[in-house]
Each structure stands twice: as structure tokens, then as C-alpha cells.
C-alpha positions as a Markdown table, in Angstrom:
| # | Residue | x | y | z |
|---|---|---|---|---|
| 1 | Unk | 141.2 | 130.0 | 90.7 |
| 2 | Unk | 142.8 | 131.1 | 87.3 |
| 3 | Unk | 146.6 | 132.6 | 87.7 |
| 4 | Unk | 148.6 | 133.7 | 85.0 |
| 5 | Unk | 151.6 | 132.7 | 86.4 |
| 6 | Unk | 153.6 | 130.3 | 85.5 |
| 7 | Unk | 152.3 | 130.5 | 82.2 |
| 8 | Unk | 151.1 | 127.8 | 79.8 |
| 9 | Unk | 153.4 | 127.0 | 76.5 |
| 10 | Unk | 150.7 | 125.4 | 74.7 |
| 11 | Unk | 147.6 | 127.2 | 73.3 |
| 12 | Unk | 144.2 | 126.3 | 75.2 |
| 13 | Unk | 142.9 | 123.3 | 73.5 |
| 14 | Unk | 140.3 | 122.8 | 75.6 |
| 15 | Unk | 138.7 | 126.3 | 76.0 |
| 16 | Unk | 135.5 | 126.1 | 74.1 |
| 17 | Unk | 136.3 | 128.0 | 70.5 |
| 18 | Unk | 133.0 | 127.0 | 69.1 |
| 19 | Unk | 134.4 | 126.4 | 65.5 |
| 20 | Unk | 132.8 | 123.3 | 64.7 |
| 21 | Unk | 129.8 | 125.6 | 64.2 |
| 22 | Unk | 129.0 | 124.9 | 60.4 |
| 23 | Unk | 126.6 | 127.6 | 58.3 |
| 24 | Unk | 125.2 | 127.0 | 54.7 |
| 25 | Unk | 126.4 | 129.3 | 52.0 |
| 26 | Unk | 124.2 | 129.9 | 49.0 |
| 27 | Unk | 125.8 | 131.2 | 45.5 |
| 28 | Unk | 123.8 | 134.5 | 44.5 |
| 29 | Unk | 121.4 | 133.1 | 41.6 |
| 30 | Unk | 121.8 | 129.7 | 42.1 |
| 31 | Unk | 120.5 | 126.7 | 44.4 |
| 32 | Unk | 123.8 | 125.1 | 45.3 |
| 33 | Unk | 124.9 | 124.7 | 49.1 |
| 34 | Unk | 127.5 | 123.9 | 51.1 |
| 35 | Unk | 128.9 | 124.5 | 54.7 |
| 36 | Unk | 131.6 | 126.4 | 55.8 |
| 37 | Unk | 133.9 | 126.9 | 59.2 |
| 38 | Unk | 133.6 | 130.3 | 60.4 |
| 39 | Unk | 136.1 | 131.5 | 62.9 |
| 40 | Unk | 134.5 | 132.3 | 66.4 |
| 41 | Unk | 134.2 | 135.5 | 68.9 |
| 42 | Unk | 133.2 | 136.4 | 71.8 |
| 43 | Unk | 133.0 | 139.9 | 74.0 |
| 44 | Unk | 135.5 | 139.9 | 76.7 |
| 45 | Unk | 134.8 | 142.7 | 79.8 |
| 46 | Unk | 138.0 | 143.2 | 81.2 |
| 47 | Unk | 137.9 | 144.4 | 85.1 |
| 48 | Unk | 140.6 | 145.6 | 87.4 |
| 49 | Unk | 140.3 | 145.2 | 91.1 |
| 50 | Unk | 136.4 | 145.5 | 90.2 |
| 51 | Unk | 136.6 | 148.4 | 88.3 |
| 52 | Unk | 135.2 | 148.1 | 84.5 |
| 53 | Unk | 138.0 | 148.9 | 81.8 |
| 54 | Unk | 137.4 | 147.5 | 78.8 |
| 55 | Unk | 135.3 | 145.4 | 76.4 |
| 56 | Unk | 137.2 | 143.1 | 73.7 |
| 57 | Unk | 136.1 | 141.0 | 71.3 |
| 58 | Unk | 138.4 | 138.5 | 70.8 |
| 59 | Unk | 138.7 | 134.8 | 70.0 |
| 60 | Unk | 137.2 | 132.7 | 72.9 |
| 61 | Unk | 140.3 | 130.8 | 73.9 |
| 62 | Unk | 143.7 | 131.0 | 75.9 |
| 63 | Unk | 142.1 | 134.4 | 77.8 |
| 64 | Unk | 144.3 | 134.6 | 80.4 |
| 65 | Unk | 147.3 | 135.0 | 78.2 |
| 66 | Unk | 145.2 | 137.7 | 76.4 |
| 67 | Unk | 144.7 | 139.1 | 79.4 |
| 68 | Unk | 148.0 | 139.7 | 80.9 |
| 69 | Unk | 149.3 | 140.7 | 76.9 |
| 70 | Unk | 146.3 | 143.5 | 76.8 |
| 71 | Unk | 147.7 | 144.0 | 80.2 |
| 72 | Unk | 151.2 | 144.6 | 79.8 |
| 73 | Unk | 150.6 | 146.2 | 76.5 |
| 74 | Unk | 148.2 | 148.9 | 77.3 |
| 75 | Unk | 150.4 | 149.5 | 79.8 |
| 76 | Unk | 148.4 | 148.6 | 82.8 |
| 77 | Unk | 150.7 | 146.6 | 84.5 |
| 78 | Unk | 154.9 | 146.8 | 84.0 |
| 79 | Unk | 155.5 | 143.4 | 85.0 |
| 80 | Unk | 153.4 | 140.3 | 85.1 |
| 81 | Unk | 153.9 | 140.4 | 89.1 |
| 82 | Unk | 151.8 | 142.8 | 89.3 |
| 83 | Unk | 149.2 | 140.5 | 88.2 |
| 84 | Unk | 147.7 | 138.5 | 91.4 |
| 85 | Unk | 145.0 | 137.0 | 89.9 |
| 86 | Unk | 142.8 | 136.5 | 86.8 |
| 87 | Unk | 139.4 | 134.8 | 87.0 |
| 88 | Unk | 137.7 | 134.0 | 83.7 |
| 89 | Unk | 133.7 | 133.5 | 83.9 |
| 90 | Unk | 131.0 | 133.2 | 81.3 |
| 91 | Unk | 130.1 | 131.0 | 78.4 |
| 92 | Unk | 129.1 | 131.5 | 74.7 |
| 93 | Unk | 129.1 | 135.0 | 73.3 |
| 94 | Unk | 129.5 | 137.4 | 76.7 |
| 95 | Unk | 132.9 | 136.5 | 79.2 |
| 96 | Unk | 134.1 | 138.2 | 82.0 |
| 97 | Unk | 137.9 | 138.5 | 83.6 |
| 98 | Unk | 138.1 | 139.7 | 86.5 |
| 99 | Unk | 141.6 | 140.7 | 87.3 |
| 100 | Unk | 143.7 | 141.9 | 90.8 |
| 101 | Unk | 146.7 | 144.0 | 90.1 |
| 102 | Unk | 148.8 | 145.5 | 92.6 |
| 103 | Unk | 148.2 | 148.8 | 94.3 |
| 104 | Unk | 150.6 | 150.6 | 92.9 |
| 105 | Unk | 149.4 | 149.4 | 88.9 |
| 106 | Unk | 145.8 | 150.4 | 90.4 |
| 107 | Unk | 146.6 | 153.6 | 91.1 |
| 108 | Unk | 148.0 | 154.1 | 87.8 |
| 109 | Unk | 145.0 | 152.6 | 86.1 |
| 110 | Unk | 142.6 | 155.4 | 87.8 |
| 111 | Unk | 145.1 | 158.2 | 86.6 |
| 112 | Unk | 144.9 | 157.2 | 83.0 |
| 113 | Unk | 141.5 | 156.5 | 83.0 |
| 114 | Unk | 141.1 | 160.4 | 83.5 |
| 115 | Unk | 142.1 | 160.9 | 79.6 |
| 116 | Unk | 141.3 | 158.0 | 77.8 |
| 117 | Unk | 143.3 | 158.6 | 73.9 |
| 118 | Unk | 141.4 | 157.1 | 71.0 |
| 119 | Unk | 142.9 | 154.2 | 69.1 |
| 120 | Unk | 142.9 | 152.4 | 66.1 |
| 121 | Unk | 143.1 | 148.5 | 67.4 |
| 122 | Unk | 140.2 | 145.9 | 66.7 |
| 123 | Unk | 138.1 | 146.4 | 69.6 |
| 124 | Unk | 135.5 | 147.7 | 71.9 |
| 125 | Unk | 137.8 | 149.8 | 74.1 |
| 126 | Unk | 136.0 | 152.3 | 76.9 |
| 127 | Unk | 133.2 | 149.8 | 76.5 |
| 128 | Unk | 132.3 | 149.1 | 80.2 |
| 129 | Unk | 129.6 | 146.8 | 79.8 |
| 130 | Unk | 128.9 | 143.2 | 78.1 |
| 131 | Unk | 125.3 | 144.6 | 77.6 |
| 132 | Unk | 126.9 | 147.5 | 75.1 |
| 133 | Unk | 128.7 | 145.2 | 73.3 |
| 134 | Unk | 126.0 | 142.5 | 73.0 |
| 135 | Unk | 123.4 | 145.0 | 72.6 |
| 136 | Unk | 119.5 | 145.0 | 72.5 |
| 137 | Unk | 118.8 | 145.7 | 68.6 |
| 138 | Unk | 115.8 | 145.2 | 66.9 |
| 139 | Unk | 115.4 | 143.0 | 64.1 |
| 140 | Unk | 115.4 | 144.9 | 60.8 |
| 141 | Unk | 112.6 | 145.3 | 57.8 |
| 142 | Unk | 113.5 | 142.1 | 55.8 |
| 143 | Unk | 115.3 | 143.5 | 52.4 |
| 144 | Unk | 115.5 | 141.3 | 49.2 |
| 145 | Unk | 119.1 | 140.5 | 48.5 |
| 146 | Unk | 121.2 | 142.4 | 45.8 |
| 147 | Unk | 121.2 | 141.8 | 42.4 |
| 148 | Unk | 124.1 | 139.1 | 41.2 |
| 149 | Unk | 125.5 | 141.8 | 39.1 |
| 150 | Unk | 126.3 | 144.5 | 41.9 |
| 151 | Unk | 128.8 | 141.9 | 42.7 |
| 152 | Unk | 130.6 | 141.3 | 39.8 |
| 153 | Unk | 134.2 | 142.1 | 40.0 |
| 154 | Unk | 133.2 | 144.6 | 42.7 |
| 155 | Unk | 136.9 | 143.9 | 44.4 |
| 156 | Unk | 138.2 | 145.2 | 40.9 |
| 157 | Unk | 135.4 | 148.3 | 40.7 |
| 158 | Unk | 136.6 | 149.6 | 44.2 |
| 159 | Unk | 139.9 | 150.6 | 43.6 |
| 160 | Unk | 139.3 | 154.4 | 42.4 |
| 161 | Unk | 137.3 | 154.7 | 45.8 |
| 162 | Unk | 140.7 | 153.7 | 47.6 |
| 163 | Unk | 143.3 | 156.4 | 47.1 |
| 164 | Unk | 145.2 | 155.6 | 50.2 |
| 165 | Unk | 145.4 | 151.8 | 49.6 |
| 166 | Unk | 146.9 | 152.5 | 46.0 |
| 167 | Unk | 149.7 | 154.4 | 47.0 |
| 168 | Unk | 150.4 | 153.1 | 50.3 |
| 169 | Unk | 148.3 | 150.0 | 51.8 |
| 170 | Unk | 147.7 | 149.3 | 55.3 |
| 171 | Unk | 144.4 | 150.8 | 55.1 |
| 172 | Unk | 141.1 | 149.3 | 55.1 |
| 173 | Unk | 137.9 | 150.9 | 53.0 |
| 174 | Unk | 134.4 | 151.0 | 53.4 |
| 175 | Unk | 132.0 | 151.6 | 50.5 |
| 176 | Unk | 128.2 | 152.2 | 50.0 |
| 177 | Unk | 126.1 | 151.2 | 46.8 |
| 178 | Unk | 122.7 | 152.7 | 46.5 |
| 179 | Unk | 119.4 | 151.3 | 45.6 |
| 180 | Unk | 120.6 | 151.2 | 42.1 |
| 181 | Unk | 123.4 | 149.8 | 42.2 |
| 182 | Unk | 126.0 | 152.6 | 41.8 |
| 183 | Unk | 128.9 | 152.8 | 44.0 |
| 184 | Unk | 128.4 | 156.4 | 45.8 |
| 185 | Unk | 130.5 | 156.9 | 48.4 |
| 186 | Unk | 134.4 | 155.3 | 50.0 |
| 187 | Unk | 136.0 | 156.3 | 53.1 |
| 188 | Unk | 139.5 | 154.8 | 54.3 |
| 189 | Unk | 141.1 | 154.1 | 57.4 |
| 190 | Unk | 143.6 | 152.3 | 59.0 |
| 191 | Unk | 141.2 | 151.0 | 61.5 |
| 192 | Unk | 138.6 | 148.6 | 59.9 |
| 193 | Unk | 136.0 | 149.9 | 62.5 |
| 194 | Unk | 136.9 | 154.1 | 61.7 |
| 195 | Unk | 136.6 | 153.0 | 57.9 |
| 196 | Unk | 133.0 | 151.9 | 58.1 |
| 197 | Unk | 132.4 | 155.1 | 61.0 |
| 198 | Unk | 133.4 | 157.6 | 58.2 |
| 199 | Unk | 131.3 | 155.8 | 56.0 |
| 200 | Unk | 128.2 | 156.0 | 57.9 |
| 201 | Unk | 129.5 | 159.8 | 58.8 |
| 202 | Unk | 129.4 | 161.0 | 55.2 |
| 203 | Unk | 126.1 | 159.2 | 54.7 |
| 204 | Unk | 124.4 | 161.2 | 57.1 |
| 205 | Unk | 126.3 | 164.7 | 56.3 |
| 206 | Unk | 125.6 | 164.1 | 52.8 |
| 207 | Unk | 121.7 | 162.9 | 53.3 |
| 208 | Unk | 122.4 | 160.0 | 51.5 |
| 209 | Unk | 119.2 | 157.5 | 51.1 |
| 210 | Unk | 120.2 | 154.5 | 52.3 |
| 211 | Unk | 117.5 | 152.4 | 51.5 |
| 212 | Unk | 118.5 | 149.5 | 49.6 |
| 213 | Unk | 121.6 | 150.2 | 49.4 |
| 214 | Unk | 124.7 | 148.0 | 50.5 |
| 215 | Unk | 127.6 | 148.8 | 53.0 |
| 216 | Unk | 131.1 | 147.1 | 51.1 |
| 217 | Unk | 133.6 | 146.3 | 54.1 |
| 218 | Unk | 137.1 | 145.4 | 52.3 |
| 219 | Unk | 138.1 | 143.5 | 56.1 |
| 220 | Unk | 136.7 | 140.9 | 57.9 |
| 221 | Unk | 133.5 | 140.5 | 58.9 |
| 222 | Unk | 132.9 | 140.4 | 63.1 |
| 223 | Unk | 130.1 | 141.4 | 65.3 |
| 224 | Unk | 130.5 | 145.5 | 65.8 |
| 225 | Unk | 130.8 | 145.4 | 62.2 |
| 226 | Unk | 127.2 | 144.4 | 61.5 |
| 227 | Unk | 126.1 | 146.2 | 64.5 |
| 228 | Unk | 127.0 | 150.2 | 63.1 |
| 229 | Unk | 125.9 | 148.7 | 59.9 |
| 230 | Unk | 122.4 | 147.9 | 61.5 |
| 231 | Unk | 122.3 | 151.3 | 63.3 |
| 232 | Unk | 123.0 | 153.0 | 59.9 |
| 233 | Unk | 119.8 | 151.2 | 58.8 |
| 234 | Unk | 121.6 | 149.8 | 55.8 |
| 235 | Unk | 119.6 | 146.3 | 54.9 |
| 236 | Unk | 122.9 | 144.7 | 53.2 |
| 237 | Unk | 127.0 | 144.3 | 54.3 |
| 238 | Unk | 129.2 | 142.6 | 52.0 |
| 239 | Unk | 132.3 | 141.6 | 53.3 |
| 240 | Unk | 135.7 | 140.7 | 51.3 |
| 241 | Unk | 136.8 | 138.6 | 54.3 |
| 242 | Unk | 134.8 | 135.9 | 56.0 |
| 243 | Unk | 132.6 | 136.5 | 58.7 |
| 244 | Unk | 132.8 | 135.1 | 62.2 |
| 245 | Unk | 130.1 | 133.1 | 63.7 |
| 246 | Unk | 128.8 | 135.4 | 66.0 |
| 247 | Unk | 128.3 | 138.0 | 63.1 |
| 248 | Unk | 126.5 | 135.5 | 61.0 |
| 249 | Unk | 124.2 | 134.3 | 63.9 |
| 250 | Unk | 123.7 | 138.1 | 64.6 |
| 251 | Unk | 122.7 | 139.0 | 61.1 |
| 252 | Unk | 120.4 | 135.9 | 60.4 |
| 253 | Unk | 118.3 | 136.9 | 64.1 |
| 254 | Unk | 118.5 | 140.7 | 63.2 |
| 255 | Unk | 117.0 | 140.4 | 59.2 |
| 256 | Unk | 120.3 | 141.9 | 58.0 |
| 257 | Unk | 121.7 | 140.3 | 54.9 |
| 258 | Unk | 125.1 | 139.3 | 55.2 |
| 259 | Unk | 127.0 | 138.3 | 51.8 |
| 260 | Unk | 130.8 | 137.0 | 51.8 |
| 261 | Unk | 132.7 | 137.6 | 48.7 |
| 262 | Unk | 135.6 | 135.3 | 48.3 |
| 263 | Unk | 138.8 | 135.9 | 46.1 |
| 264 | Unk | 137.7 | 132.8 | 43.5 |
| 265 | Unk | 134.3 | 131.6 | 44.4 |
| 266 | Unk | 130.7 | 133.2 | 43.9 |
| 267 | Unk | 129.4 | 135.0 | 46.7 |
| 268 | Unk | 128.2 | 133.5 | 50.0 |
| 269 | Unk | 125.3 | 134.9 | 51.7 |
| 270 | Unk | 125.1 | 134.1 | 54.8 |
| 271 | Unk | 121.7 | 135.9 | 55.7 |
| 272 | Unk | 119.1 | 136.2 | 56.0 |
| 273 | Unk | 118.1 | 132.6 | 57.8 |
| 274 | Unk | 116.9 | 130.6 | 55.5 |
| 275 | Unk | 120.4 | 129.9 | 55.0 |
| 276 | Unk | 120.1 | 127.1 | 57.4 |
| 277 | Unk | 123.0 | 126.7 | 60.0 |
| 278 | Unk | 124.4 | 123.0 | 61.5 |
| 279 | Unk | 125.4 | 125.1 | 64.6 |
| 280 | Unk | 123.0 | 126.3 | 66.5 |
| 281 | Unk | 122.5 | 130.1 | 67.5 |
């Protein structure tokens, strides 16, 4: 049985991070390849004396310190002894912590899950179910990659579509390039997550075709990222940051292409699949 007390002063070398899991990169227009670490997540249901809370995704290891942090910090619990017991299960991609809190904490919990405030962390919060964050998708239309030249100095081309990030940072930006190439549209957001929903939003309101077109994410690259991109219908993210390996896995199963644009090398695509991976799915 897991306990979060008396707590460990070493990170979790042994929980399974899955980051020896290599992927091919291949430089738009050219044949050369190589193989990159990706960082790995995983979706974390969070449940309090059997009640559902929350889904996370988070990095797959030292989960019970995450647990008693998202605890304490979301203001579940005011003290760590009102933590009893945490029990982590699961493997791979889906985990589950189940969690016994005091009475008193409980109670609380139930109130304030009666008016649940929106937030701008990186997460699946409210999500009360592994299945909705590892959802049932089907695989997309296959989609011929970009043109080379889309992504030339695209990090330089963005900046009149990011007002707030000129004048004050801390905001992340998503952007959408039609079928021919033109950047259309570029919504902000201090959440990387509300960035790409506004995106999408304006799409719609706007009746934008999205067809060939390519959704431009200025963070990093994780699962629910590719999954509102896949819902949108929109055959191609590029991402300024790396992706993790659950996205990439995700987007070479679902026929979405996946591109990485790094600050000083050419562009790394890591779907669709035949980008071969070392790793495994």
C-alpha cells in the first residue's frame, strides 16, 4: 500500500517514464534520419474516497508526490494528514490514484465540486474518466504533408498574429494556415490548451475551410493537443516545442501529421508512420 507520508527526498527512479522510447525524425524535402528522446505522458484519474475528481496528464513518475501537491494546491486537503492513503494502479498511457482523505476534507470536496471555476493550468480537470482522456477517435483521411516553404521562418512570420505576446509575454498562440499556404487566422491565451480552443472557435464562427490547412501551436506538443486538433478535422499540427511520446504515437495511429519545428534545425515530422519508431506504440 502507497502512503505519502513520510515522503521520499529523491525523485522516483524507478517508476517507469518510458523515455528511452526513440522516434525517427525526417527533414521536410530530404531523406536524412535520425532519432530523437521525446519526453513521456500519461493520463492520471485522480479519485477521492471513490469519487472521480479529475483527470491529469502529467509525467509518469513520482505520482504520489503529484498527488498530495495537486492535493494541497487545489485546495482539497489543508494538511498532508489529511491524506490516509494513496494507491497508484495502471501501466503505460492510462493510471489511476485512488486516494482516502479525511472526513472533514471529503466533505469539503463535495461542496466545491457544486461550482467547479474554469482554469488555465495544463490539464484535463473535470475530466472524470480515463476513457475521455484516452478517447476512442477515428483515424483520419491520410493528408500529404506541407510544402517545405509554409515553414520557412514561420516562427519569424507569426509575430503580427501575436499582439499580446509583443507587448507583454506569457501567452501562448495558436495559428491556422489554409490549403494555400496563407496564415488566416491567430488567437492568444495564457493557457496553451484555450489558445488552440479559440482557434478552432473562430474557425467554425468564421466558416473557415479547413481542409488542408495546418494548426501552428507556439507550446509544446502533448496528447489533448492533437486530440482538439483531430476533432477540428485539421490534417496537420506543427509544434514550436517537441512533442511527447504519447502525442507522436497518437498521431502516427490516428493519420494526423505531426511536424516539430526546432529553434536551429529543419523541421521534424514525426507523422504520419512511416516515420518508423525504435519504441514501440
Amino acid at each position: 500500500m502507497n502512503t505519502p507520508c513520510p515522503p521520499s527526498t529523491a525523485p522516483d527512479k524507478h517508476a517507469p517514464t518510458e523515455a528511452s522510447h526513440r522516434y525517427h525524425f525526417q527533414a521536410l524535402g530530404e531523406t536524412q534520419r535520425e532519432a530523437v528522446e521525446l519526453a513521456e505522458e500519461c493520463a492520471l484519474a485522480i479519485a477521492y474516497n471513490g469519487i472521480n475528481q479529475a483527470v491529469m496528464m502529467v509525467s509518469p513518475a513520482d505520482l504520489e508526490d503529484y498527488v498530495v501537491g495537486f492535493s494541497l494546491g487545489s485546495g482539497i486537503v489543508e494538511d498532508v494528514g489529511e491524506i490516509y492513503d494513496i494507491h497508484i494502479s495502471g501501466a503505460g498511457s492510462g493510471r489511476q490514484a485512488d486516494v482516502e482523505i479525511s472526513s472533514r476534507a471529503f466533505w469539503k470536496l463535495k461542496e466545491q465540486r457544486r461550482q467547479l471555476p474554469g482554469n488555465a493550468s495544463c490539464g484535463l480537470c473535470g475530466v472524470e474518466a480515463l476513457e475521455q482522456a484516452l478517447p476512442q477517435l477515428p483515424a483520419m483521411p491520410v493528408a500529404p504533408l506541407p510544402p517545405a516553404h509554409w515553414l520557412h521562418d514561420l516562427r519569424q512570420r507569426i509575430a503580427e498574429f501575436q499582439p499580446l505576446a509583443q507587448t507583454c509575454g506569457a501567452v501562448h498562440a495558436a495559428l491556422f494556415i489554409d490549403a494555400q499556404g496563407e496564415i488566416r487566422l491567430g488567437r492568444e491565451d495564457i493557457g496553451r490548451h484555450n489558445a488552440l480552443d479559440k482557434l478552432i472557435g473562430a474557425l467554425r464562427r468564421t466558416h473557415q475551410d479547413v481542409a488542408g490547412g495546418v494548426a501552428v501551436v507556439t507550446s509544446r506538443c502533448s496528447l489533448e493537443l492533437i486530440h482538439k486538433v483531430q476533432r477540428a478535422g485539421i490534417p496537420t499540427l506543427v509544434s514550436f516545442s517537441s512533442p511527447t511520446g504519447l502525442a507522436a504515437r497518437w498521431a502516427q495511429r490516428h493519420n494526423l501529421n505531426l511536424i516539430h519545428i526546432p529553434h536551429r534545425s529543419p523541421p521534424r515530422v514525426f507523422s504520419p508512420a512511416s516515420a518508423s519508431n525504435e519504441g514501440g506504440a
